[in-house]
N, CA, C and O atoms as a Tripos MOL2 file, in Angstrom:
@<TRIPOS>MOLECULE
protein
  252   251    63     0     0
PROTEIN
NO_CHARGES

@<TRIPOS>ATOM
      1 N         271.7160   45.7580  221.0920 N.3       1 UNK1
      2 CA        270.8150   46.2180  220.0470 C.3       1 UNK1
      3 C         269.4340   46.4590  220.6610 C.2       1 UNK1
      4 O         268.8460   45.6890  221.4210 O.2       1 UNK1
      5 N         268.9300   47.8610  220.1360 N.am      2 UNK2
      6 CA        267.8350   48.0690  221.0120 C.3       2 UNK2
      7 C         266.2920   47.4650  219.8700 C.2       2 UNK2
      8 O         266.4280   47.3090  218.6570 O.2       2 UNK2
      9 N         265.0700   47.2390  220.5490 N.am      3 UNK3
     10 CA        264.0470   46.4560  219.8860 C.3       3 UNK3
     11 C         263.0030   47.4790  218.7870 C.2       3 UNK3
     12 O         261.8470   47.2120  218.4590 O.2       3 UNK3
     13 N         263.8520   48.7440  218.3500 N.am      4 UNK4
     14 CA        262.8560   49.7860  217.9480 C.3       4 UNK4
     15 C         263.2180   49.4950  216.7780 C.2       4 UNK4
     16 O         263.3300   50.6600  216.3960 O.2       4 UNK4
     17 N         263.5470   48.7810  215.7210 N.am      5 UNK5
     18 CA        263.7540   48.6500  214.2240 C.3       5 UNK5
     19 C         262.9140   46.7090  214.2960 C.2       5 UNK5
     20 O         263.1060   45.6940  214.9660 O.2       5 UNK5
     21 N         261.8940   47.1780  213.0530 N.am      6 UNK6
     22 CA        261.1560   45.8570  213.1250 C.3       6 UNK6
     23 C         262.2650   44.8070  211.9260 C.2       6 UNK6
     24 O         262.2110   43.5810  212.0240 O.2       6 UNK6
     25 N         262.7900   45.1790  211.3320 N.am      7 UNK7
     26 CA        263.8040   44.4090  210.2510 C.3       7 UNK7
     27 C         264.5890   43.6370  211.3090 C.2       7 UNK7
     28 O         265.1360   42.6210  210.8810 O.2       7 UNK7
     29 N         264.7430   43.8930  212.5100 N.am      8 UNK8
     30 CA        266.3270   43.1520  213.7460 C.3       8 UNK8
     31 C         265.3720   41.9420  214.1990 C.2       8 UNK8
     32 O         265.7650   40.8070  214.4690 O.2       8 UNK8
     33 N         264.0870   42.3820  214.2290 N.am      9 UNK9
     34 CA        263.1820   40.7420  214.7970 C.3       9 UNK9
     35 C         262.4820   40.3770  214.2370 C.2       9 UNK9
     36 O         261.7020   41.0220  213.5360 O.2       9 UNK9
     37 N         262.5630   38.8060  214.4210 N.am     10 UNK10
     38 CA        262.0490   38.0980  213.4310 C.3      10 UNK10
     39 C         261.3010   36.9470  214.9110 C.2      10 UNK10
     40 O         261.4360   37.1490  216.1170 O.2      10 UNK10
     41 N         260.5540   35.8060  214.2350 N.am     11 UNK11
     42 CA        260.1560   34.8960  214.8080 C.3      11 UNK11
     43 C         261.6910   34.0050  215.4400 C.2      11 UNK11
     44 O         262.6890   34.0010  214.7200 O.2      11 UNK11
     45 N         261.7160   33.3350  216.7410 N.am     12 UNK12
     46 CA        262.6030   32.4580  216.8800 C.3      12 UNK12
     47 C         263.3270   33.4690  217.6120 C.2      12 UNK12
     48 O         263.6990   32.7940  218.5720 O.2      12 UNK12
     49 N         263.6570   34.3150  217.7570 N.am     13 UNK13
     50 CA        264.6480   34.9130  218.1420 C.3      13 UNK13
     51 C         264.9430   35.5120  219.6900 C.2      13 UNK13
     52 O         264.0610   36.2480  220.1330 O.2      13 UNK13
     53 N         265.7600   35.3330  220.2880 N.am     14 UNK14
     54 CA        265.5680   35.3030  221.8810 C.3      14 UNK14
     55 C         265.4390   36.8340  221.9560 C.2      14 UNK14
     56 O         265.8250   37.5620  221.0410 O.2      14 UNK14
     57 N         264.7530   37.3900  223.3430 N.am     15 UNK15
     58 CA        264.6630   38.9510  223.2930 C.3      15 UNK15
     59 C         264.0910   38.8480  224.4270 C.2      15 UNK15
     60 O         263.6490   37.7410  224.7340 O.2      15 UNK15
     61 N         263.9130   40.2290  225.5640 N.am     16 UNK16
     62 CA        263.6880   40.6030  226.3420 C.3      16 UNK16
     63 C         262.2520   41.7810  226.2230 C.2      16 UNK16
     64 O         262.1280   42.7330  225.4530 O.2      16 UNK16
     65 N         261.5450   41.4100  227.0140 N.am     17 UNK17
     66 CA        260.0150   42.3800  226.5320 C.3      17 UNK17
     67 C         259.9780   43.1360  227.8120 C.2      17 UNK17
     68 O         260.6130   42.8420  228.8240 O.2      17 UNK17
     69 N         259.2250   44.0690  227.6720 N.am     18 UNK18
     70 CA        258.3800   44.4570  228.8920 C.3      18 UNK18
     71 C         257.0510   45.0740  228.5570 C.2      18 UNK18
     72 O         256.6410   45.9700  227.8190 O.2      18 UNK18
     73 N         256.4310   43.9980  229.6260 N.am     19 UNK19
     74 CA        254.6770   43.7160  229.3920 C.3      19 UNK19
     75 C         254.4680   44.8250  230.0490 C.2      19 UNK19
     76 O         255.3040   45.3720  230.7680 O.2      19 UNK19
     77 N         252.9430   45.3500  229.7610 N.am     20 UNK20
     78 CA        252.6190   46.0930  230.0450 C.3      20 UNK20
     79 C         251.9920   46.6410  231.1740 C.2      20 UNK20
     80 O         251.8150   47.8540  231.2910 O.2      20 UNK20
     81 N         251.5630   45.6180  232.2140 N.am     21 UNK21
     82 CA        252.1440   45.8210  233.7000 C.3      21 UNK21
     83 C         252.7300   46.0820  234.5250 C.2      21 UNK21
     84 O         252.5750   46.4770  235.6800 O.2      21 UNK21
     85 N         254.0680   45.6500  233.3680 N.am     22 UNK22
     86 CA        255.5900   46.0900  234.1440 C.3      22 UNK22
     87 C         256.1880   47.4430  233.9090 C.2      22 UNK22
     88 O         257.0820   47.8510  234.6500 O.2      22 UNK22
     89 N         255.7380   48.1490  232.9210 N.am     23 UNK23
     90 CA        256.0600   49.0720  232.4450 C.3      23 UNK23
     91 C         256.4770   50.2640  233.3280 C.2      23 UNK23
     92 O         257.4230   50.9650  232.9670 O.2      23 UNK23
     93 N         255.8610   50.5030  234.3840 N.am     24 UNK24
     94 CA        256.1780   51.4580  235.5610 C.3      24 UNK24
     95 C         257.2440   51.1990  236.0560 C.2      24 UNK24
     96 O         257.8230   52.1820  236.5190 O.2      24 UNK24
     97 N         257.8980   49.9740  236.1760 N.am     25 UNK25
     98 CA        258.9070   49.0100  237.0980 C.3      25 UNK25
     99 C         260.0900   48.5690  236.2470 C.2      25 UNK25
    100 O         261.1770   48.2540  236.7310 O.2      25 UNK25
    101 N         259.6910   48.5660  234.4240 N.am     26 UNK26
    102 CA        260.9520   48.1820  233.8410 C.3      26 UNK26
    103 C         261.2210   47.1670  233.7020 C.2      26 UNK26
    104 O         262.0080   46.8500  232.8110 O.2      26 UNK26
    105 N         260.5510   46.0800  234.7110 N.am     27 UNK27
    106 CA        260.9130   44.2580  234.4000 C.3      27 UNK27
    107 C         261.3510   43.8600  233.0400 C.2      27 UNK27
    108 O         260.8160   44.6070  232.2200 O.2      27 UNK27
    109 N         261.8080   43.3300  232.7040 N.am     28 UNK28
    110 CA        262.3510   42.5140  231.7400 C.3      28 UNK28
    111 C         261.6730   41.0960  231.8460 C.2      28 UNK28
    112 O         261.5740   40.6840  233.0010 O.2      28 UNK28
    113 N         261.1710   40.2460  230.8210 N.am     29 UNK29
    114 CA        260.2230   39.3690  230.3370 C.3      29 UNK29
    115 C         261.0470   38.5030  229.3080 C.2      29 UNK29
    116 O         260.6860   38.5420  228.1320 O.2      29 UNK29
    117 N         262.3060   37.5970  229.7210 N.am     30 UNK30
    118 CA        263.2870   36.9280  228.2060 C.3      30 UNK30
    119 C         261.7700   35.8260  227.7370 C.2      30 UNK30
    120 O         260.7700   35.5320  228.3920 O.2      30 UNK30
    121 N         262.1060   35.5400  226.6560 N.am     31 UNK31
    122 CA        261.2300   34.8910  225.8630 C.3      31 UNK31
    123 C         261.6450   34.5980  224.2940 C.2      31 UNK31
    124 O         262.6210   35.0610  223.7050 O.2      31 UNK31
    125 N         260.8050   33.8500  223.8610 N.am     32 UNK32
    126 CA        261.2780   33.5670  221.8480 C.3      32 UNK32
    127 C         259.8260   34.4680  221.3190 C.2      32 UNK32
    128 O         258.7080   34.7430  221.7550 O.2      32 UNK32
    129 N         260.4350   34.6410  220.4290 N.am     33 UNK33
    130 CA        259.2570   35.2960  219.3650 C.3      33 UNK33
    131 C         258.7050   34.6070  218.9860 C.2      33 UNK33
    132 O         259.1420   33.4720  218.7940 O.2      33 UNK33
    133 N         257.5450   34.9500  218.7140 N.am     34 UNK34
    134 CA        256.1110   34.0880  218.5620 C.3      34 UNK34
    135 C         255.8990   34.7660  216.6340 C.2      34 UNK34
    136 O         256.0720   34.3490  215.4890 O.2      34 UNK34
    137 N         255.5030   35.8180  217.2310 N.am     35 UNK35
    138 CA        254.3130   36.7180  216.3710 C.3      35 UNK35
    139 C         254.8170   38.3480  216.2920 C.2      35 UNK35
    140 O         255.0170   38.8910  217.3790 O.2      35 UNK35
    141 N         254.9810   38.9620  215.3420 N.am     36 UNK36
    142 CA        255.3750   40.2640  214.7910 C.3      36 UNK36
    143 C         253.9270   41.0860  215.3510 C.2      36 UNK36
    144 O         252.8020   40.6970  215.0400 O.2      36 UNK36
    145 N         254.1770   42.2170  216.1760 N.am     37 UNK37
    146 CA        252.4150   42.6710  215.9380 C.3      37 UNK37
    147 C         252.7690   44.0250  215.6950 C.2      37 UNK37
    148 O         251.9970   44.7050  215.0200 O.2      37 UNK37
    149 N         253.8430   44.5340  216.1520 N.am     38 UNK38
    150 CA        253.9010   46.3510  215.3690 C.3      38 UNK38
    151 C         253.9590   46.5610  213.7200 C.2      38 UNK38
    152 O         255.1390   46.5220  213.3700 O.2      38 UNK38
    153 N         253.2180   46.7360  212.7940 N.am     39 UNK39
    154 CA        253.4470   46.7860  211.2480 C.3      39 UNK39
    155 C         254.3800   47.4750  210.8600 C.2      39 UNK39
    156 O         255.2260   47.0980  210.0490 O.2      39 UNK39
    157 N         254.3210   48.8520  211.5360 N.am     40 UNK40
    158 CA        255.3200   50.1670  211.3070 C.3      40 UNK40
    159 C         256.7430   49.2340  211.1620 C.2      40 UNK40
    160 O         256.7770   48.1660  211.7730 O.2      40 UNK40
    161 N         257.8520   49.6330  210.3870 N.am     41 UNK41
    162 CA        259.0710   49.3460  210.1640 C.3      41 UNK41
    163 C         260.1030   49.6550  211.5880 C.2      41 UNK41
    164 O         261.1720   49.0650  211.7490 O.2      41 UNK41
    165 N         259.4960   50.7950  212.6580 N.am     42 UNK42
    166 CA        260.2460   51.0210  213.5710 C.3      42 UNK42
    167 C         258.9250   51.8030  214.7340 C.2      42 UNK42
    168 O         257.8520   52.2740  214.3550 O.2      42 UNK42
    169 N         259.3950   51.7420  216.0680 N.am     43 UNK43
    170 CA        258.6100   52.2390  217.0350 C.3      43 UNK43
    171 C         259.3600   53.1070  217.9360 C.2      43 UNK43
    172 O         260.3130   52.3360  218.0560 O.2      43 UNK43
    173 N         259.5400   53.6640  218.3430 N.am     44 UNK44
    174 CA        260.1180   54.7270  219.1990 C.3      44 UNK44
    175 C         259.9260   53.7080  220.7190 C.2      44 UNK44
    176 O         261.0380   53.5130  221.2090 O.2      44 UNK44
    177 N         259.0980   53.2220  221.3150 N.am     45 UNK45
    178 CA        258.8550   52.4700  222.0220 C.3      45 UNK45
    179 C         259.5800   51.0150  222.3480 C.2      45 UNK45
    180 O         260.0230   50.6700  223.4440 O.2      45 UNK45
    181 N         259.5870   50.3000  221.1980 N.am     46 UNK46
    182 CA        259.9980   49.4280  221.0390 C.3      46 UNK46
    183 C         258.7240   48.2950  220.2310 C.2      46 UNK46
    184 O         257.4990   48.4070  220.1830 O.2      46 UNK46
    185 N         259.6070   47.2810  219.6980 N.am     47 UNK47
    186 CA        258.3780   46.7110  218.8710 C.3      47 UNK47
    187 C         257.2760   45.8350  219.3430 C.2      47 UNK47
    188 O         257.8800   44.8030  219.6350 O.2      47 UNK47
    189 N         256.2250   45.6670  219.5510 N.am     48 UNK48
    190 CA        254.9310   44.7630  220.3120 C.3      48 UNK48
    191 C         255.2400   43.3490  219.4520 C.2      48 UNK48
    192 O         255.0130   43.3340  218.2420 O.2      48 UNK48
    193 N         255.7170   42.2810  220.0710 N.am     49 UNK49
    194 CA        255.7390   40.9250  219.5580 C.3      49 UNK49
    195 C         254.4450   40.3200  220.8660 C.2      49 UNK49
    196 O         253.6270   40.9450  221.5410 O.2      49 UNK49
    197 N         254.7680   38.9140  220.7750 N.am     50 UNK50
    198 CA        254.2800   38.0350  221.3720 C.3      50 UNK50
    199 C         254.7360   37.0290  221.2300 C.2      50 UNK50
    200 O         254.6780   36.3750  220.1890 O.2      50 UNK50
    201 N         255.4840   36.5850  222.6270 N.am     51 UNK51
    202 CA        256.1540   35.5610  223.2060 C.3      51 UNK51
    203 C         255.7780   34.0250  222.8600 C.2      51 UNK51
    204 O         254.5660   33.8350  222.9660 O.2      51 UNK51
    205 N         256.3120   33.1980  222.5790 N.am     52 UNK52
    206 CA        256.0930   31.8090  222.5020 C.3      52 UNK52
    207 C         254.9250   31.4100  223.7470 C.2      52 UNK52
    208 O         253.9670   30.6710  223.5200 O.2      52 UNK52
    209 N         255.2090   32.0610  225.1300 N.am     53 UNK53
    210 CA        254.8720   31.6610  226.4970 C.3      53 UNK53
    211 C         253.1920   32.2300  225.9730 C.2      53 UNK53
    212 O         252.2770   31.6900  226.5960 O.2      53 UNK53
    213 N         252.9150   32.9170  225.2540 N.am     54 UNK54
    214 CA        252.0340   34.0850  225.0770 C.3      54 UNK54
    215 C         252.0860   35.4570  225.6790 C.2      54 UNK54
    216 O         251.1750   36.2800  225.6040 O.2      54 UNK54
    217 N         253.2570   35.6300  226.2940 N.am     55 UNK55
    218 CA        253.0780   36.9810  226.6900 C.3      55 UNK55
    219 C         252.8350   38.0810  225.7640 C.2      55 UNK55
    220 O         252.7580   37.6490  224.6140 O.2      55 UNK55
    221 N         252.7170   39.0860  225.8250 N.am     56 UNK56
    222 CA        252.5900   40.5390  225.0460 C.3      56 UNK56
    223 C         253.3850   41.4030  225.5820 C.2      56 UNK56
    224 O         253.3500   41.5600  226.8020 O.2      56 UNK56
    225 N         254.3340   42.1980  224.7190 N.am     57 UNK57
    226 CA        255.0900   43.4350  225.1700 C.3      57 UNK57
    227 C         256.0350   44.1140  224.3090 C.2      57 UNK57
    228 O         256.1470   43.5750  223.2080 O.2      57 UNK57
    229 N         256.6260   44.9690  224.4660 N.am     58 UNK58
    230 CA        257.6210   45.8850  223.6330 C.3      58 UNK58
    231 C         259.0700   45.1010  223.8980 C.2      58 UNK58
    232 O         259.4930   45.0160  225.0510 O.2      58 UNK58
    233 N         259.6590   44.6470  223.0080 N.am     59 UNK59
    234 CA        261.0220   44.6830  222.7400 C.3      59 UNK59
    235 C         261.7940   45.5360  223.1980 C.2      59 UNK59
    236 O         261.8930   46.6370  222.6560 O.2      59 UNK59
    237 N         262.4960   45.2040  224.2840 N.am     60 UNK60
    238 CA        263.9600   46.5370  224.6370 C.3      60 UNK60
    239 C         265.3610   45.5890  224.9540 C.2      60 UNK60
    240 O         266.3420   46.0140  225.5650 O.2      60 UNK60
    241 N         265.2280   44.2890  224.4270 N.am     61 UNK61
    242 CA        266.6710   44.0880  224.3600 C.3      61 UNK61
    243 C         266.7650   42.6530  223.8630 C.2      61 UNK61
    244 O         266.6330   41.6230  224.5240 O.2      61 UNK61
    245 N         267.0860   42.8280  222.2290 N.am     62 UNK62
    246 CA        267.5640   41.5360  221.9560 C.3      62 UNK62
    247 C         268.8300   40.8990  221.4200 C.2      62 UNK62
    248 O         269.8380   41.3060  220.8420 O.2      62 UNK62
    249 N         268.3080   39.5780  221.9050 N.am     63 UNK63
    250 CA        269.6260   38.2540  222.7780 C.3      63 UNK63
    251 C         269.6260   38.1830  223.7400 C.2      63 UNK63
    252 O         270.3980   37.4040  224.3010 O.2      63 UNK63
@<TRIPOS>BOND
     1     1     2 1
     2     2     3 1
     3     3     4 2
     4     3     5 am
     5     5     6 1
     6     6     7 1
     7     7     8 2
     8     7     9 am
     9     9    10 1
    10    10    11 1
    11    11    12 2
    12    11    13 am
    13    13    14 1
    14    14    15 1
    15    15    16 2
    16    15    17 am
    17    17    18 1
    18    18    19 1
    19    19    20 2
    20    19    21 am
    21    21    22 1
    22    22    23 1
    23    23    24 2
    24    23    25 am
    25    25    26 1
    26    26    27 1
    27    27    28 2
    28    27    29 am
    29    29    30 1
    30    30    31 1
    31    31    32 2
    32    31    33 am
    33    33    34 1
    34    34    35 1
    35    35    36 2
    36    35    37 am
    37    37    38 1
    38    38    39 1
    39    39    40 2
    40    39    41 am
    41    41    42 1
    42    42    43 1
    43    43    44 2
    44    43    45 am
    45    45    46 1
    46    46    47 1
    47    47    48 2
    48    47    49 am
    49    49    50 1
    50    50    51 1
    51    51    52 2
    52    51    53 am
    53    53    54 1
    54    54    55 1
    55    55    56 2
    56    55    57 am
    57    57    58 1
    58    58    59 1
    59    59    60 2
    60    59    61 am
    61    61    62 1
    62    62    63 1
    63    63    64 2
    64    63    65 am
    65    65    66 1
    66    66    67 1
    67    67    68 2
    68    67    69 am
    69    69    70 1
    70    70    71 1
    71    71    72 2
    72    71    73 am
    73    73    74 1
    74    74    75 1
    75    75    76 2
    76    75    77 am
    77    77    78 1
    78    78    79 1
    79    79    80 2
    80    79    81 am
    81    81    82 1
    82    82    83 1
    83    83    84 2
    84    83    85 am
    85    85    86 1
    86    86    87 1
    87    87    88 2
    88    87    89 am
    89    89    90 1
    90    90    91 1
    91    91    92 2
    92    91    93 am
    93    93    94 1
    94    94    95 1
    95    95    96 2
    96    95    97 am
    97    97    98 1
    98    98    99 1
    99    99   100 2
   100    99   101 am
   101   101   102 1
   102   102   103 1
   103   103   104 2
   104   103   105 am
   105   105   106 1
   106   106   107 1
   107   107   108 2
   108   107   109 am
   109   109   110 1
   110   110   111 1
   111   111   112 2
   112   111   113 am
   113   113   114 1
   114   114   115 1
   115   115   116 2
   116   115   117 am
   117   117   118 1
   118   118   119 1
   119   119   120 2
   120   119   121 am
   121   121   122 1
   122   122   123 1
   123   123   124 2
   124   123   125 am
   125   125   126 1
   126   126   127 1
   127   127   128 2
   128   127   129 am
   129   129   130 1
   130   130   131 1
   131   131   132 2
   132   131   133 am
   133   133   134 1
   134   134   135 1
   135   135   136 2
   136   135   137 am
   137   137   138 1
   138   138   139 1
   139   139   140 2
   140   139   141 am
   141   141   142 1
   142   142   143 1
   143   143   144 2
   144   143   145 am
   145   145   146 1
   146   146   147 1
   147   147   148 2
   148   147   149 am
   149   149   150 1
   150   150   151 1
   151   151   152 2
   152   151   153 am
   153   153   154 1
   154   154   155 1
   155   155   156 2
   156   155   157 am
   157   157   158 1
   158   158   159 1
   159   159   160 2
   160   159   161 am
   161   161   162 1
   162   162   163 1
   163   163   164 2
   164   163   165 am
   165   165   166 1
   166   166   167 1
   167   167   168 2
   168   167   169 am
   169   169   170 1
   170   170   171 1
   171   171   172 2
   172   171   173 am
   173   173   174 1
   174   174   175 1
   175   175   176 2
   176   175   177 am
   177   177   178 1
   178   178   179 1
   179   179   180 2
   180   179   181 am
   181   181   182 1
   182   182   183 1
   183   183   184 2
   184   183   185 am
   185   185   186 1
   186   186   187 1
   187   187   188 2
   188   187   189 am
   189   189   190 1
   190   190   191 1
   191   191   192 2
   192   191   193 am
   193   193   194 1
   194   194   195 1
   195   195   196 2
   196   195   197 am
   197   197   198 1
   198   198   199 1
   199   199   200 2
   200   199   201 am
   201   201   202 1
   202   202   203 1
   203   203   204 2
   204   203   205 am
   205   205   206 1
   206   206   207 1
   207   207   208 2
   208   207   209 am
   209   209   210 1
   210   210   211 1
   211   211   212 2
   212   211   213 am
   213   213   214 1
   214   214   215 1
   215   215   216 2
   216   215   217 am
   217   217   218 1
   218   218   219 1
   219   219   220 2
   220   219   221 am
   221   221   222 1
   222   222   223 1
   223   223   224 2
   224   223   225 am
   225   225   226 1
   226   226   227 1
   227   227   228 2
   228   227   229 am
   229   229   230 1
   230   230   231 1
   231   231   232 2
   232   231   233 am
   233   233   234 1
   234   234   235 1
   235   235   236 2
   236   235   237 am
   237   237   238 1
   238   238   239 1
   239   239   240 2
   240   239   241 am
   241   241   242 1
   242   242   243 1
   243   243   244 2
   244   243   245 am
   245   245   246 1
   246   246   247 1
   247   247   248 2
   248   247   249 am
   249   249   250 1
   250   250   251 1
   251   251   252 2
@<TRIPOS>SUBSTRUCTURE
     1 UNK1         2 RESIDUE 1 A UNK
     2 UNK2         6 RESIDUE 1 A UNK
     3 UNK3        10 RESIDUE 1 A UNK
     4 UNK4        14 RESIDUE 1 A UNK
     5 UNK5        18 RESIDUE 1 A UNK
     6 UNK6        22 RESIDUE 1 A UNK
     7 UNK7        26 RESIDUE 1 A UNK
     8 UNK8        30 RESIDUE 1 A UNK
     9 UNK9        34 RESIDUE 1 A UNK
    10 UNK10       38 RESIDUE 1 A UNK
    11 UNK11       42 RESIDUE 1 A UNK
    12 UNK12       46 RESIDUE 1 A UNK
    13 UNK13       50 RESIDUE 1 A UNK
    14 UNK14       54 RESIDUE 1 A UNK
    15 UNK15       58 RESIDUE 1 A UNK
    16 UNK16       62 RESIDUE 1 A UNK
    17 UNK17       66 RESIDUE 1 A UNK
    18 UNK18       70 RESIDUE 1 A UNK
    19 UNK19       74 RESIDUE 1 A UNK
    20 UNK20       78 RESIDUE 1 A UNK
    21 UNK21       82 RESIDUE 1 A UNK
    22 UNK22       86 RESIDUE 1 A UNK
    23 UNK23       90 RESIDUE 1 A UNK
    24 UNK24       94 RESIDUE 1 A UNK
    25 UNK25       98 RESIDUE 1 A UNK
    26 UNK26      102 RESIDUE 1 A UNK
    27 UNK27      106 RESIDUE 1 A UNK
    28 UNK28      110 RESIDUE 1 A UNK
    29 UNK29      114 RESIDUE 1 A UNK
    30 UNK30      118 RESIDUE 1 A UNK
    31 UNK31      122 RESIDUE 1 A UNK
    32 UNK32      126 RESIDUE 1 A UNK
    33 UNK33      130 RESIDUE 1 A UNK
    34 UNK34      134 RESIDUE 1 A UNK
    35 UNK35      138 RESIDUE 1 A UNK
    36 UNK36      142 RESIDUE 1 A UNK
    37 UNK37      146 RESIDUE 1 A UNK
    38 UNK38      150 RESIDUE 1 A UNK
    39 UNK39      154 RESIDUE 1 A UNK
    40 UNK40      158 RESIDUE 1 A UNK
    41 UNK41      162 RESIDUE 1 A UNK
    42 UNK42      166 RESIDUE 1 A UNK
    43 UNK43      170 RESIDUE 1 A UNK
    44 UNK44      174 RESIDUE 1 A UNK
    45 UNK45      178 RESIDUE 1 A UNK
    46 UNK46      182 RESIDUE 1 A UNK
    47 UNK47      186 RESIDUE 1 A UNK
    48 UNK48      190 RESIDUE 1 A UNK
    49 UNK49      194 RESIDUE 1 A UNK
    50 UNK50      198 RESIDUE 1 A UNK
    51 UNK51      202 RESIDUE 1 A UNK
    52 UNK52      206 RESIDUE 1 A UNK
    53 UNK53      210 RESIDUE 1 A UNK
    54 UNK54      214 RESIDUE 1 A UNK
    55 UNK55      218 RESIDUE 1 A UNK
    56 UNK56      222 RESIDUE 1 A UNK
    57 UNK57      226 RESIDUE 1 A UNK
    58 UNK58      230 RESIDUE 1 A UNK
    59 UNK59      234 RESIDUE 1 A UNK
    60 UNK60      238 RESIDUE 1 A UNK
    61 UNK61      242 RESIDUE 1 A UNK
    62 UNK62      246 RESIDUE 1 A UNK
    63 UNK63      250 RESIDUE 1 A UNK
């Protein structure tokens, strides 16, 4: 399931980010959800949470 529909994540939920450093490179970032920060219902991108750890990044693969 890909991270571009904001209804699939919720807080708690395991998922894979990529921060925005990594973005050239693709890294993958696993982490729990913290914090919802895209409002829009869906992103073409993927959705901007924030990690328990505090990281910041787009959702592209959760579980």
């Amino acid at each position: 399931m890909s991270g571009t529909n904001r209804a699939d994540i919720h807080p708690g939920l395991a998922v894979k980010i990529v921060l925005k450093k990594d973005q050239r490179s693709g890294t993958l970032t696993s982490g729990i959800v913290k914090d919802l920060l895209t409002k829009s219902p869906n992103h073409p991108h993927g959705i901007k949470v924030r990690l328990e750890s505090g990281d910041v990044g787009r959702v592209k693969v959760i579980g």
